[in-house]
LOTI-503943 format. One line per field, with one value per residue: residue in three letters; chain; x, y, z of N, C-alpha, C, O in turn. Coordinates in pm, whole numbers. Example, Ala and Ser with C-alpha at 12.3 -4.5 7.8 and 13.67 -1.06 7.14 Angstrom:
2
residuo = [Ala / Ser]
cadena = [A / A]
n_u = [1319 / 1285]
n_v = [-569 / -225]
n_w = [780 / 708]
ca_u = [1230 / 1367]
ca_v = [-450 / -106]
ca_w = [780 / 714]
c_u = [1320 / 1290]
c_v = [-330 / 3]
c_w = [780 / 787]
o_u = [1424 / 1341]
o_v = [-332 / 114]
o_w = [846 / 804]
END
This chain:
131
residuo = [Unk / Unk / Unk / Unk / Unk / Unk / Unk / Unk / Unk / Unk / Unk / Unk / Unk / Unk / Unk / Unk / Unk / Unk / Unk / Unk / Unk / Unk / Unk / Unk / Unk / Unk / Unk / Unk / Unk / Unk / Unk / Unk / Unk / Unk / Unk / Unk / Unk / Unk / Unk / Unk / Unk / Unk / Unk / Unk / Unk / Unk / Unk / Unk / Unk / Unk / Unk / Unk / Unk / Unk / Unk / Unk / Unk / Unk / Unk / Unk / Unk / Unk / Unk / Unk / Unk / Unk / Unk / Unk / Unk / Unk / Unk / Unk / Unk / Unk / Unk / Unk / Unk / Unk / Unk / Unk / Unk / Unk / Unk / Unk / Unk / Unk / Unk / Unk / Unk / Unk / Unk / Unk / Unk / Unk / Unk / Unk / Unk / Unk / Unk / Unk / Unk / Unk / Unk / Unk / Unk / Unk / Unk / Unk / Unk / Unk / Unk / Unk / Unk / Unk / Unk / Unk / Unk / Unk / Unk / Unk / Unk / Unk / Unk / Unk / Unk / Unk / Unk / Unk / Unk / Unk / Unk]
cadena = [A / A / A / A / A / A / A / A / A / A / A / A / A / A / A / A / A / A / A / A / A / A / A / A / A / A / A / A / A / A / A / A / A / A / A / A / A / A / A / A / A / A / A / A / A / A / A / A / A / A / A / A / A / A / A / A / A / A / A / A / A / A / A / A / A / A / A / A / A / A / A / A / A / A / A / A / A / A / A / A / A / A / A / A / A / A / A / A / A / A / A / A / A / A / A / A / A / A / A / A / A / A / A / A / A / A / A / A / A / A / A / A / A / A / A / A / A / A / A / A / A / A / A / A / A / A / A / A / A / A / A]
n_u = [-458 / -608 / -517 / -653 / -655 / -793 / -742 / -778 / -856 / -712 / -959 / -921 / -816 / -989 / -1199 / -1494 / -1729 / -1642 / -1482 / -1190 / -1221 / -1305 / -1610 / -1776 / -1913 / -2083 / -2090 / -2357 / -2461 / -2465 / -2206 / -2290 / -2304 / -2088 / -2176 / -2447 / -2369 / -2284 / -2012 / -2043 / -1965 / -1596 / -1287 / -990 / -858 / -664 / -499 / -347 / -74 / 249 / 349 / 389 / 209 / 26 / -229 / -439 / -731 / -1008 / -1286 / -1644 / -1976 / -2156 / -2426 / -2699 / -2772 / -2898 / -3213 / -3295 / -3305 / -2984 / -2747 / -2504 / -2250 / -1906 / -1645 / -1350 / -1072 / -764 / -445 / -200 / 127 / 288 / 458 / 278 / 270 / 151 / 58 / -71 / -400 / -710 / -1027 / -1338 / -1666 / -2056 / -2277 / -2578 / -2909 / -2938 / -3162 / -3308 / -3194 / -3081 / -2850 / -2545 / -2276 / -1938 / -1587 / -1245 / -951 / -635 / -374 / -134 / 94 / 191 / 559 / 512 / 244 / 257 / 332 / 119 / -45 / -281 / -554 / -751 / -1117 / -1325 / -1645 / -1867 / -2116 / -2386 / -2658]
n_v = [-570 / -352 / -112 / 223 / 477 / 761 / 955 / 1224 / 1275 / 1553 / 1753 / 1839 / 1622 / 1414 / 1219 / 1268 / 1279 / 1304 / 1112 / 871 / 600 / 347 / 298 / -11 / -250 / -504 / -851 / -794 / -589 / -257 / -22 / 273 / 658 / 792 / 972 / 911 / 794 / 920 / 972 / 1028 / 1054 / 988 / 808 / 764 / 484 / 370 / 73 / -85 / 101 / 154 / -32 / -430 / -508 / -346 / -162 / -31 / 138 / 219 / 362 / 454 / 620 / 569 / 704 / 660 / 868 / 880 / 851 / 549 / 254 / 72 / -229 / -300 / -168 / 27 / 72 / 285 / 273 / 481 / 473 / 750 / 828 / 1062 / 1217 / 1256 / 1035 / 774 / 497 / 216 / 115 / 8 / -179 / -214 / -348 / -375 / -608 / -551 / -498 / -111 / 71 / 389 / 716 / 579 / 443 / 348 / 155 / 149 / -68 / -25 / -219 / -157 / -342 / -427 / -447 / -307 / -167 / -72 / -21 / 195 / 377 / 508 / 767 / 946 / 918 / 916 / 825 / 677 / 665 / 384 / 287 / 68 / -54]
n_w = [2225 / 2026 / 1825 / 1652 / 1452 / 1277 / 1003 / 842 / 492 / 264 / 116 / -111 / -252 / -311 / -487 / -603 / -791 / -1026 / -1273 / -1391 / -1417 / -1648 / -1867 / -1909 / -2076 / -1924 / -1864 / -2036 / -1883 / -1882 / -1764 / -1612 / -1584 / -1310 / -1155 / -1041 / -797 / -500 / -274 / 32 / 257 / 427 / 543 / 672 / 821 / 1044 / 1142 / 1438 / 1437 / 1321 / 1402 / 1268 / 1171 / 1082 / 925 / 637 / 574 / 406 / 493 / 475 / 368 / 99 / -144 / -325 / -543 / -745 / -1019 / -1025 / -940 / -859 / -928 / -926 / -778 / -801 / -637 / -666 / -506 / -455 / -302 / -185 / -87 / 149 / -40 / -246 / -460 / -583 / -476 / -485 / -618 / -567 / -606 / -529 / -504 / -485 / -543 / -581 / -528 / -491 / -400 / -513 / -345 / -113 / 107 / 179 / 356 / 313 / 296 / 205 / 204 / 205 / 45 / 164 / 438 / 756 / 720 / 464 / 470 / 644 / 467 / 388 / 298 / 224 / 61 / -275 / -403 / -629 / -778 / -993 / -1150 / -1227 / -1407]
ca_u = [-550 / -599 / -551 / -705 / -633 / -801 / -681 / -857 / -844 / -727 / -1061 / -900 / -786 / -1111 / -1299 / -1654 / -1797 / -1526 / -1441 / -1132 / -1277 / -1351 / -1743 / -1766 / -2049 / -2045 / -2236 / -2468 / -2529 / -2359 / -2171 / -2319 / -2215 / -2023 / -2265 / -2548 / -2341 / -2162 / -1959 / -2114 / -1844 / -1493 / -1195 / -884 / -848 / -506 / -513 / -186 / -5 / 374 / 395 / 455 / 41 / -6 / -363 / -486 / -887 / -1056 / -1435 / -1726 / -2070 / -2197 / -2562 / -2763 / -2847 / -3002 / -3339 / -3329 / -3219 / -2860 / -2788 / -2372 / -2196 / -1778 / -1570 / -1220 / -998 / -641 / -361 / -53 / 225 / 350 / 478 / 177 / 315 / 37 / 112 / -169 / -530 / -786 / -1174 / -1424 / -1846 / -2167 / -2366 / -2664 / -3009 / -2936 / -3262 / -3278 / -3150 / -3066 / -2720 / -2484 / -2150 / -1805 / -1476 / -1165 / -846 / -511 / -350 / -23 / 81 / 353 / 556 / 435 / 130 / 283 / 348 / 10 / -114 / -391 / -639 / -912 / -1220 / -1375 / -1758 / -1882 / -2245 / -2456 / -2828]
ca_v = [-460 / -277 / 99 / 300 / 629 / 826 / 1022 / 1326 / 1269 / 1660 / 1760 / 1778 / 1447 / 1335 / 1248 / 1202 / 1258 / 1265 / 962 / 788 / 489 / 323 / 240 / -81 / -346 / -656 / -977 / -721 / -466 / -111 / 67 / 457 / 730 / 769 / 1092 / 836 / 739 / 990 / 932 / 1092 / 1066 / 844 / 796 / 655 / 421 / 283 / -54 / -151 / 199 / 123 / -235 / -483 / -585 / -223 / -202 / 89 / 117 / 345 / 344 / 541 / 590 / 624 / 716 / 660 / 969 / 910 / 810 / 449 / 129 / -1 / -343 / -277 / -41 / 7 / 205 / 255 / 324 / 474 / 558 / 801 / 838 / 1188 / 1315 / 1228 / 934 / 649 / 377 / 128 / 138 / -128 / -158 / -323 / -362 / -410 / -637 / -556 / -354 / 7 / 227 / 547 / 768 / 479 / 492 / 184 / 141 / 53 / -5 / -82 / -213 / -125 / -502 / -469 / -458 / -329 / -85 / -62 / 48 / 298 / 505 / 571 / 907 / 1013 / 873 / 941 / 741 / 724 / 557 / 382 / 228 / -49 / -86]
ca_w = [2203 / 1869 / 1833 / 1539 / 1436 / 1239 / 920 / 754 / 333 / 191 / 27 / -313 / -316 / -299 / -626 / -563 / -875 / -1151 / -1300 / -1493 / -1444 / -1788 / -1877 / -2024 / -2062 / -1808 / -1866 / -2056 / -1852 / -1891 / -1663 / -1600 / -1583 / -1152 / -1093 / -959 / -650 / -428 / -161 / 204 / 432 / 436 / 639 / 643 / 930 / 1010 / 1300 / 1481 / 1401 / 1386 / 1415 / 1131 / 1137 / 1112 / 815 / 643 / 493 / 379 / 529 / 407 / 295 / -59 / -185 / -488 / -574 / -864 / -1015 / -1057 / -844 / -924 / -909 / -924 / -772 / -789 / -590 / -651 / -356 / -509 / -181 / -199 / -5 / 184 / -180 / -327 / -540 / -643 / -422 / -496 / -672 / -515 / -650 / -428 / -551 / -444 / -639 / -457 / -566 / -443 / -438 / -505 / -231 / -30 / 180 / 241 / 416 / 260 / 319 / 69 / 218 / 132 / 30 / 191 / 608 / 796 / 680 / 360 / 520 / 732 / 367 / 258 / 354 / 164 / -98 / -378 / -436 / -762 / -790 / -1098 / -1147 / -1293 / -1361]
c_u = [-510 / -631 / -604 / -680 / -720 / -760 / -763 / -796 / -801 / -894 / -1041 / -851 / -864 / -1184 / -1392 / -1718 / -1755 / -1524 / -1328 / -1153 / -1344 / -1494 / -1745 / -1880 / -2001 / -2107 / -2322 / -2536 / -2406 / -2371 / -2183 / -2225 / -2194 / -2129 / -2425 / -2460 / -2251 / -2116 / -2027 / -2015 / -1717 / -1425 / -1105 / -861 / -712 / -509 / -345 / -72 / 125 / 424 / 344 / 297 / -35 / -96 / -388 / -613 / -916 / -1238 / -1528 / -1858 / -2145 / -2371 / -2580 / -2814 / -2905 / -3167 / -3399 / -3280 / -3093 / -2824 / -2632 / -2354 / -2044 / -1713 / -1423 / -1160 / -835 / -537 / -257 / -12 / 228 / 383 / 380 / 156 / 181 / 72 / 40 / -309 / -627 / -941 / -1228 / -1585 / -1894 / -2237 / -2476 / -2833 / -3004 / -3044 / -3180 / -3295 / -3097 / -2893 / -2641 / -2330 / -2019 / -1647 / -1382 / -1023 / -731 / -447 / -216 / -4 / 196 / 393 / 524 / 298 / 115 / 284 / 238 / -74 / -220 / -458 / -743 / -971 / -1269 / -1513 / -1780 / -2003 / -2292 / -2588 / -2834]
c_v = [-389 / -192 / 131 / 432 / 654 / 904 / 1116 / 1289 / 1429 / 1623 / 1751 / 1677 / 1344 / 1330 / 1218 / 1215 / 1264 / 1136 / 945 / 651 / 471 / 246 / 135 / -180 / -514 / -716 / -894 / -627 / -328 / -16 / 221 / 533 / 765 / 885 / 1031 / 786 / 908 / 977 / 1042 / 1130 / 938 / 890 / 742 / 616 / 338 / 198 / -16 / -7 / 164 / -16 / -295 / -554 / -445 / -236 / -48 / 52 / 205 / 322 / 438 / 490 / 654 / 600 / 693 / 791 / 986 / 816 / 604 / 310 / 66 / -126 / -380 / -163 / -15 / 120 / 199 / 343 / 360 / 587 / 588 / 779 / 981 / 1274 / 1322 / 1109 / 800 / 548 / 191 / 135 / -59 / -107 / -273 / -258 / -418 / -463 / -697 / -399 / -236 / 92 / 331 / 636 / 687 / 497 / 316 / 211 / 34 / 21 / -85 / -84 / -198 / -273 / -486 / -381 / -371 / -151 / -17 / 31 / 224 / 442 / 548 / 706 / 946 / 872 / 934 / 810 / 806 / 581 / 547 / 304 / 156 / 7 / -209]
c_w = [2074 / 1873 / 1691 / 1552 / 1268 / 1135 / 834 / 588 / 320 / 107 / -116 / -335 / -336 / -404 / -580 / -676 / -1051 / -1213 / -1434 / -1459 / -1600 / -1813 / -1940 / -2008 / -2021 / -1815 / -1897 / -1953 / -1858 / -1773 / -1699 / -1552 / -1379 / -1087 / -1044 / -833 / -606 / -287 / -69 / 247 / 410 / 472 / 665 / 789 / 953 / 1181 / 1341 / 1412 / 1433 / 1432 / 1275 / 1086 / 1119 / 924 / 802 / 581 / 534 / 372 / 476 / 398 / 167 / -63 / -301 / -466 / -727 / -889 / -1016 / -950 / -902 / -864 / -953 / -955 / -765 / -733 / -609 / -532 / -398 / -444 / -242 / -106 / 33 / 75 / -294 / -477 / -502 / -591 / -444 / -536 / -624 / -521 / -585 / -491 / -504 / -538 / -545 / -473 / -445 / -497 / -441 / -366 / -94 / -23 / 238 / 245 / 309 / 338 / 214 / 193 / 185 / 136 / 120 / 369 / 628 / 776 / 546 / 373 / 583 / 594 / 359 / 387 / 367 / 57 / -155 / -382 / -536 / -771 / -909 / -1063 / -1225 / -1267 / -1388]
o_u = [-395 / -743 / -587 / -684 / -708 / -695 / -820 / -674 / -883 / -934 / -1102 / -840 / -838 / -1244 / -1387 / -1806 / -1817 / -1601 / -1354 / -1055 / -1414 / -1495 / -1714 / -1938 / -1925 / -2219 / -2402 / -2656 / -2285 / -2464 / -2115 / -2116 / -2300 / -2156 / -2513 / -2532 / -2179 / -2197 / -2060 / -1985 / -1743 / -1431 / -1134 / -847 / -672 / -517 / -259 / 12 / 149 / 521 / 278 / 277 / -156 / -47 / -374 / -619 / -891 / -1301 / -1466 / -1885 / -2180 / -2431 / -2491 / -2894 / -2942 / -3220 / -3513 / -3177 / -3110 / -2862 / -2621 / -2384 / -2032 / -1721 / -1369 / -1197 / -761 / -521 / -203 / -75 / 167 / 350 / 395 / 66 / 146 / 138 / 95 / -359 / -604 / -987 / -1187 / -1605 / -1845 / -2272 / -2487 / -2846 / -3050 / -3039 / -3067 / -3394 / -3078 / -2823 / -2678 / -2269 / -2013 / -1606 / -1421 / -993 / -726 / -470 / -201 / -69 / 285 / 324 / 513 / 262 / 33 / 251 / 241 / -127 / -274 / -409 / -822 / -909 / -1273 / -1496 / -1747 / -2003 / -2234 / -2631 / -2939]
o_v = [-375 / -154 / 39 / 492 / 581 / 982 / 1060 / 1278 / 1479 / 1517 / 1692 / 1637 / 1228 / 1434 / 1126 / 1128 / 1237 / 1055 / 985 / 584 / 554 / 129 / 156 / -174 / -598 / -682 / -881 / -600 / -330 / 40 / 283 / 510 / 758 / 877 / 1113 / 715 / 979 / 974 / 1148 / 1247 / 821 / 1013 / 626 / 704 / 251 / 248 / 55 / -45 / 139 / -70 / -233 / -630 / -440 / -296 / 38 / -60 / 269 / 279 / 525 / 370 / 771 / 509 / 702 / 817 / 1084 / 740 / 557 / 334 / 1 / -144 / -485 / -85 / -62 / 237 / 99 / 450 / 264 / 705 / 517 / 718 / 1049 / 1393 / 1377 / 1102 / 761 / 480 / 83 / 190 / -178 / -22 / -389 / -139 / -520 / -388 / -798 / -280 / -253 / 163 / 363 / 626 / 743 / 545 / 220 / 274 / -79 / 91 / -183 / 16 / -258 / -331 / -602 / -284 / -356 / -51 / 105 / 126 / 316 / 560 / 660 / 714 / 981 / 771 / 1002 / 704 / 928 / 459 / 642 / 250 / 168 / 76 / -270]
o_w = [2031 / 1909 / 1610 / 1660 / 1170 / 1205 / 740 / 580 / 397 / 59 / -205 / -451 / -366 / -432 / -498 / -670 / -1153 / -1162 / -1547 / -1494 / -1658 / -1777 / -2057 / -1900 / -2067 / -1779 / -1805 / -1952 / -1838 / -1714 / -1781 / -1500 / -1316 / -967 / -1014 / -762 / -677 / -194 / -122 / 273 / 382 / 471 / 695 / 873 / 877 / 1293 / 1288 / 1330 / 1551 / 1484 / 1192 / 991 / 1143 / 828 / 889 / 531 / 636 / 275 / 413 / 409 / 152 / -6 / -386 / -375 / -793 / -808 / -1009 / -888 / -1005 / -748 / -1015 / -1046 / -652 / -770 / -563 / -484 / -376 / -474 / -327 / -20 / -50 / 78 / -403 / -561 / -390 / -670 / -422 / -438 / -645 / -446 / -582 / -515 / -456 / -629 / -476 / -445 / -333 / -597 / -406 / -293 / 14 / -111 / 305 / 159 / 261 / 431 / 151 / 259 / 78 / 242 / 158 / 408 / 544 / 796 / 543 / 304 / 579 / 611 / 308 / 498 / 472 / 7 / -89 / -370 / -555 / -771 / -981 / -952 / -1333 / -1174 / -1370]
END
């Protein structure tokens, strides 16, 4: 059986519409500016708490809130530890036409198990966009 818990993000650790993400042009199309997606709602989810299969991810849902359909979307997912130390940065995308105002489910895993896992506390998300 597989337990889950739950983890509230601090609100300021949360970027939702900031971005150091770097814009750059992909197979010809250019990446916009992150203030067309914003994250809804996310959650850090941690499986197997305390044992060596023990997973953290970070679930959510992001909107287009802007005027046009995007057709790549990038989220970065980047966990601390308890002192707030940078433990790992992991970017997961949708290449996938997103209307406008339209709402779709993510989640970004943290790559490493165990105890490793057991460090990560907190995270920011940072969205970046395609047309």
């Amino acid at each position: 059986m597989h337990r889950r818990s739950f983890l509230a993000a601090p609100v300021g650790l949360l970027a939702l519409a900031g971005g150091c993400l770097e814009f750059v042009e992909n197979d010809g199309e250019e990446i916009t500016d992150p203030g067309d997606v914003e994250v809804v709602w996310s959650d850090l989810v941690r499986d197997d708490p305390g044992t060596e299969d023990e997973r953290v991810t970070v679930w959510g849902i992001v909107r287009n809130v802007g005027d046009r359909t995007l057709s790549y979307v990038e989220l970065r997912a980047t966990f601390f530890d308890a002192e707030g130390e940078e433990l790992e940065s992991v970017i997961e995308n949708v290449d996938a036409d997103v209307s406008a105002d339209e709402e779709w489910p993510f989640e970004v895993e943290y790559p490493h198990f165990g105890e490793a896992a057991a460090e990560v506390e907190t995270y920011e998300l940072e969205p970046a966009t395609g047309v």
